[in-house]
C-alpha positions as CSV (number, residue, x, y, z in Angstrom):
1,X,5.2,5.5,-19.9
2,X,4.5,8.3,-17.7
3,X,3.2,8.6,-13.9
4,X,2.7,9.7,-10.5
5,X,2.0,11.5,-8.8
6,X,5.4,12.4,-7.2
7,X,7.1,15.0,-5.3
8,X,10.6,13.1,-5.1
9,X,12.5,14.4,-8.2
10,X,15.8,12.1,-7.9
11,X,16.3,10.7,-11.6
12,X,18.2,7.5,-11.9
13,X,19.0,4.8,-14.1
14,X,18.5,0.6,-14.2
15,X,20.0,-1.8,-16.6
16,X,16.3,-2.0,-18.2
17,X,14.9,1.4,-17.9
18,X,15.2,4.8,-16.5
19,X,13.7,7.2,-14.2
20,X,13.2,10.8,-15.2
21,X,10.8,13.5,-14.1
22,X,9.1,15.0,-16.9
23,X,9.6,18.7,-18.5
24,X,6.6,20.1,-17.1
25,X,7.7,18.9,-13.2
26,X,8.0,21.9,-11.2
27,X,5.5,23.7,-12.7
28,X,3.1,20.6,-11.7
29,X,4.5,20.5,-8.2
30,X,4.0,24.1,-8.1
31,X,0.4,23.6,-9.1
32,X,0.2,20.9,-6.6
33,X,1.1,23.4,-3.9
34,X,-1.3,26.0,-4.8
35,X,-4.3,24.4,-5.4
36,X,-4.5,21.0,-4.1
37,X,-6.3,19.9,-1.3
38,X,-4.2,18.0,1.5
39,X,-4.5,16.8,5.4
40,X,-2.1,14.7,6.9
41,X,0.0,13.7,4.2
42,X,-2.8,13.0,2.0
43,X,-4.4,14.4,-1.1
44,X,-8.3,14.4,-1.5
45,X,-10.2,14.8,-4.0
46,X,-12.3,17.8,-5.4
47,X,-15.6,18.9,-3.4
48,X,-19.0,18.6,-5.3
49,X,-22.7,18.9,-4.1
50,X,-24.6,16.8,-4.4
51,X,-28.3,17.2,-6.0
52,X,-31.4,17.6,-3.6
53,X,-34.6,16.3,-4.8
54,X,-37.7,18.5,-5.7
55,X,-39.3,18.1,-2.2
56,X,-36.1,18.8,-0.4
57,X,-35.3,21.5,-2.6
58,X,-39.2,22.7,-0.9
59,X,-38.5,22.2,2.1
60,X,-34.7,22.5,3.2
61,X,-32.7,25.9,3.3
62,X,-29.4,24.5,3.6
63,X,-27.7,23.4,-0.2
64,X,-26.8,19.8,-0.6
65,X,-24.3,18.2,1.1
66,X,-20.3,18.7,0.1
67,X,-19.0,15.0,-0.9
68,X,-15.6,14.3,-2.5
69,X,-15.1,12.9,-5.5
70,X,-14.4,9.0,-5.3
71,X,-12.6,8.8,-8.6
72,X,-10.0,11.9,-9.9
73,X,-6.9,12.5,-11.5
74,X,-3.8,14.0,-11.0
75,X,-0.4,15.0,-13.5
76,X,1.9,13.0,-14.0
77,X,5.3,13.9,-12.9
78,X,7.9,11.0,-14.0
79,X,8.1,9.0,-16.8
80,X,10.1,5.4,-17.8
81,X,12.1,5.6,-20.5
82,X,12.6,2.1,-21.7
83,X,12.6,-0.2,-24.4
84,X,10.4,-2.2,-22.6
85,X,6.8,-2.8,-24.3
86,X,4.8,-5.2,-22.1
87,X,2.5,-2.6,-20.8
88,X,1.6,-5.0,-17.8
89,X,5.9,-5.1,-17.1
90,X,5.7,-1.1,-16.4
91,X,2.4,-0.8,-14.5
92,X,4.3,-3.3,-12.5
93,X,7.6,-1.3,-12.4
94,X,5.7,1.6,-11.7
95,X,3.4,0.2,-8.5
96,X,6.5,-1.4,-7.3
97,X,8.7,1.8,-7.3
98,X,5.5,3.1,-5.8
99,X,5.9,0.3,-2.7
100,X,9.2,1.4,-2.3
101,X,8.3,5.3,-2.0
102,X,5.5,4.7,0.8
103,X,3.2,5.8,-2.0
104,X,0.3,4.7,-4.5
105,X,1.5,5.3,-7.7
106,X,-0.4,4.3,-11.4
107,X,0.2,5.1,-14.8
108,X,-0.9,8.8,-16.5
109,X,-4.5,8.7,-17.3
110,X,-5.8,6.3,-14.5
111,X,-7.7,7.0,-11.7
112,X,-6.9,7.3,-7.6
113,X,-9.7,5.9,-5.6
114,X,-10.6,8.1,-2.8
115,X,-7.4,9.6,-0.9
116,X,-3.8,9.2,-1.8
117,X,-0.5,10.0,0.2
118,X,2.1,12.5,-1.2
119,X,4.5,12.4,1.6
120,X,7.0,9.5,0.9
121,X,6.7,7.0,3.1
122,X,3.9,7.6,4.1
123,X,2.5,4.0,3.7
124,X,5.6,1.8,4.9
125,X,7.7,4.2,7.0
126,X,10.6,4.0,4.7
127,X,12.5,6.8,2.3
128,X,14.8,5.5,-0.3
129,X,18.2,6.7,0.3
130,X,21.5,6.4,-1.8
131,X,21.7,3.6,-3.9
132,X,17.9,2.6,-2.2
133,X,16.6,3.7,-6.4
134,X,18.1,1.6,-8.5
135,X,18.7,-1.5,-5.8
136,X,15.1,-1.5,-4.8
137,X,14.2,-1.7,-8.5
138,X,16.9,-4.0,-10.3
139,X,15.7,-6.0,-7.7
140,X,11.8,-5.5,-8.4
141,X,12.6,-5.3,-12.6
142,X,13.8,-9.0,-11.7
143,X,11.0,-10.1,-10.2
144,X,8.8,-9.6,-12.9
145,X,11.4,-11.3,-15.5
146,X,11.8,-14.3,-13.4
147,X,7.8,-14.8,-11.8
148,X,5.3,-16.6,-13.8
149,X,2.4,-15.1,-14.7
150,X,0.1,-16.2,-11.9
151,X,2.8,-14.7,-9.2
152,X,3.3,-11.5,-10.9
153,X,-0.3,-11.0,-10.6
154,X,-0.3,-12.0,-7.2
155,X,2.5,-9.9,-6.1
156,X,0.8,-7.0,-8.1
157,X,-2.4,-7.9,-6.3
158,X,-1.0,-7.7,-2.9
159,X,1.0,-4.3,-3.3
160,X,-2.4,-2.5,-4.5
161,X,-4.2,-3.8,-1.7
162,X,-1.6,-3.2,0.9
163,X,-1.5,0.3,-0.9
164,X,-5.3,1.4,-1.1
165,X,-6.6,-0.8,1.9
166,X,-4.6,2.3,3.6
167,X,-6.9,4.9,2.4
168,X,-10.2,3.6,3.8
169,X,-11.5,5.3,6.7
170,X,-12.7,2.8,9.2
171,X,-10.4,0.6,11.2
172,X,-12.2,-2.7,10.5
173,X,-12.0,-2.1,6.4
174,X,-8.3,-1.4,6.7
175,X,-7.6,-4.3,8.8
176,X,-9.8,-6.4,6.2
177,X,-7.4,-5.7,3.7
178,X,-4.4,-6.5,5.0
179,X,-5.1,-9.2,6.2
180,X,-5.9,-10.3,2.5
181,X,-2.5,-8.9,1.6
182,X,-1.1,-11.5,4.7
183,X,-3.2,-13.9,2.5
184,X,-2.2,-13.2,-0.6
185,X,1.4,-13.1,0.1
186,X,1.0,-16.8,1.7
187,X,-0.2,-18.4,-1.5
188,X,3.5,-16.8,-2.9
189,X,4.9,-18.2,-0.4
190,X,5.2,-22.1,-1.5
191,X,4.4,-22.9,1.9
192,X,2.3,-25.8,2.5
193,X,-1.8,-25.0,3.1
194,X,-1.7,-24.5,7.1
195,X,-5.3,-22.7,9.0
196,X,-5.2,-19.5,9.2
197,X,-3.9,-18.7,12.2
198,X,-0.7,-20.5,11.5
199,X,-0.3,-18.7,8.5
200,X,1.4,-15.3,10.0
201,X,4.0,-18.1,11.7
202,X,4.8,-19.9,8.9
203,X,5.7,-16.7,7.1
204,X,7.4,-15.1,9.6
205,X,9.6,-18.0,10.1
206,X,10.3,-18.4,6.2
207,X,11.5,-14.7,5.7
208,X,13.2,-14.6,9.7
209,X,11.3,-11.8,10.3
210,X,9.8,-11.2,14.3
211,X,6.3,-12.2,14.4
212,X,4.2,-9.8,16.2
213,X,2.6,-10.4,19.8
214,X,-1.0,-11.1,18.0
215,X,-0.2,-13.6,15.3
216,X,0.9,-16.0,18.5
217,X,-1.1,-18.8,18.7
218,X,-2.0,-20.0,21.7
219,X,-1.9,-23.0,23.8
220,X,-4.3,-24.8,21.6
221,X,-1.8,-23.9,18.9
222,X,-4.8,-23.3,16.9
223,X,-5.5,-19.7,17.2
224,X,-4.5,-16.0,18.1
225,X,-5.3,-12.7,18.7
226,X,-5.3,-11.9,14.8
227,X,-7.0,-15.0,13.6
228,X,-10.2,-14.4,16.6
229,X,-10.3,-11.0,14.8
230,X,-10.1,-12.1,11.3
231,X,-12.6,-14.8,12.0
232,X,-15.2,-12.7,14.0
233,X,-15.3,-10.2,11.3
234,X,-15.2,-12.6,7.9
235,X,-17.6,-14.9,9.5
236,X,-19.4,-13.4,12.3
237,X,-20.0,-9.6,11.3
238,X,-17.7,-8.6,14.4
239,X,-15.0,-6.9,14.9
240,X,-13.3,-7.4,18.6
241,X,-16.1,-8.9,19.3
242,X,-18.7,-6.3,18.9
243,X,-20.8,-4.9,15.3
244,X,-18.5,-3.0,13.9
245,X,-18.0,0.4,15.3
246,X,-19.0,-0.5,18.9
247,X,-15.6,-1.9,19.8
248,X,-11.8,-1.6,18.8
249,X,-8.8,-4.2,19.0
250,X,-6.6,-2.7,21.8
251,X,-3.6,-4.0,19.6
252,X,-2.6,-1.6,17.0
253,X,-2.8,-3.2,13.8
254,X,-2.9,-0.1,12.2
255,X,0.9,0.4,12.8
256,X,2.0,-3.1,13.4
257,X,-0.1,-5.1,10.4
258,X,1.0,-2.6,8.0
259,X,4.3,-2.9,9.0
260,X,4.3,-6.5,9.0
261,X,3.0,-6.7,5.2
262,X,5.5,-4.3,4.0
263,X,8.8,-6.6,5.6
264,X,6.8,-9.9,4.2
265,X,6.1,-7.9,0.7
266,X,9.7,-7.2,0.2
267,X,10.9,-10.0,1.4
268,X,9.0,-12.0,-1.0
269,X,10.4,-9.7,-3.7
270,X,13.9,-10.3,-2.8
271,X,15.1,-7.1,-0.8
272,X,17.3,-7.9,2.1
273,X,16.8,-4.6,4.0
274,X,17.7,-4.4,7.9
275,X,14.2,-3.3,8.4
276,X,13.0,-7.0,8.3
277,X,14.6,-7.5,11.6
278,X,12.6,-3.8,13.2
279,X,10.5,-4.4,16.1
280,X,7.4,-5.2,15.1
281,X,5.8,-2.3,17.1
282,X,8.7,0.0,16.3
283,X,7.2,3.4,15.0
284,X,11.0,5.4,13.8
285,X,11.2,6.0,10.5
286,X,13.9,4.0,8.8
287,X,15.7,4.4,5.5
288,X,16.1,1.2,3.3
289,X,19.1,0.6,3.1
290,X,18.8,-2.3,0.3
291,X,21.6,-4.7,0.4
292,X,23.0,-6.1,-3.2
């Protein structure tokens, strides 16, 4: 099954599977180069106008507005070589290899939904390094061979959202979906059904990984700063405690969150890494490392 998009070239091989780029790779990356558009890391889509309506067509000079396109494509760049057939095994292979790039990655022929990051790590603040390729996914492969349906699902569930939620543009819809990534990652968990605000605790004490200043709870022991935020904008059409867009969080969920979900992802897939035990407002760039 082939994929990508991916500027990493490293081939490797797993017990299961193997990694290669395909024939046509550099002369896609040097397409890439040439003729896609990029800010930041990120590719966007292509530019259309949109149509004007007879009367505005009458009355305005300017053309229509320049929107990108929501849905697009782009070539893939790697392929699995396997003997695997369970099309629903390699998707997974491929969006896990894609967690442990930093990237979003999906099979040839499907669609990105608005933006995408090319830069590895881009979404997790980690590059694979040495034996980072095939540790990272032995350990992943196994996952899948030893979860039951419902959790591979899950798991699969949570590394899309923790992946796309990163594209959106506003602060309050990217916080919205990782905090259903913190969810979703808590029904893996096998802990026992706790509120929501003790939720971040429980997990962070199950994996022994440093719970950031705003999943604390309280005095009350019933709430923190997360939860009041979560709460306010699930319930109450508020985010820090203003409509949305009138007021930010001064914590930075934008960095810590994210970096929260990815230490609670791969711990939940089994990858003992010494970046579960980062700061949680640490912003350095860390390599892997994945221990066997």
């Amino acid at each position: 099954m082939k994929f990508g998009f991916l500027i990493d070239k490293e081939e490797f091989i797993c017990s299961d599977f193997s990694i290669v780029t395909v024939d046509e790779f550099a002369e896609i990356t040097s397409s890439f180069y040439d003729y896609v558009q990029v800010s930041n890391g990120w590719i966007y889509g292509s530019e259309k106008e949109l149509n004007k309506s007879y009367r505005e067509k009458e009355k305005f000079k300017q053309p229509g507005p320049l929107v990108r396109d929501s849905f697009y494509r782009m070539s893939a760049t790697h392929e699995i070589k396997t003997n695997i057939t369970d099309e629903e095994h390699l998707r997974f292979l491929i969006l896990g290899y894609g967690f442990l790039q930093g990237l979003y990655l999906t099979p040839e022929g499907y669609s990105y939904l608005g933006r995408i990051p090319y830069e590895p790590g881009k979404l997790n603040g980690l590059l694979l390094i040495k034996d980072d390729y095939e540790n990272g996914m032995e350990i992943i492969n196994d996952y899948f061979k030893s979860s039951s349906e419902e959790d591979r699902n899950q798991m699969f569930a949570c590394i899309h959202w923790f992946s796309i939620g990163q594209s959106f543009n506003f602060e309050w819809d990217k916080f919205d979906a990782q905090y259903k990534v913190l969810d979703g990652v808590y029904r893996l968990s096998e802990l026992p059904n706790v509120p929501h605000a003790k939720r971040p605790v429980e997990l962070a004490s199950k994996f022994n990984i440093k719970l950031p200043k705003w999943a604390k709870l309280d005095s009350t022991g019933k709430k923190s700063q997360l939860s009041i935020h979560r709460n306010e904008l699930v319930h109450e059409a508020k985010y820090a405690g203003h409509p949305i867009g009138y007021s930010y969080p001064s914590q930075n969920y934008s960095l810590e969150f994210t970096s929260f979900n990815t230490k609670l992802i791969a711990a939940a897939l089994g990858i003992d890494t010494p970046y579960l035990q980062a700061d949680p407002n640490n912003r350095s760039q860390w390599g892997w490392d994945i221990k066997t």
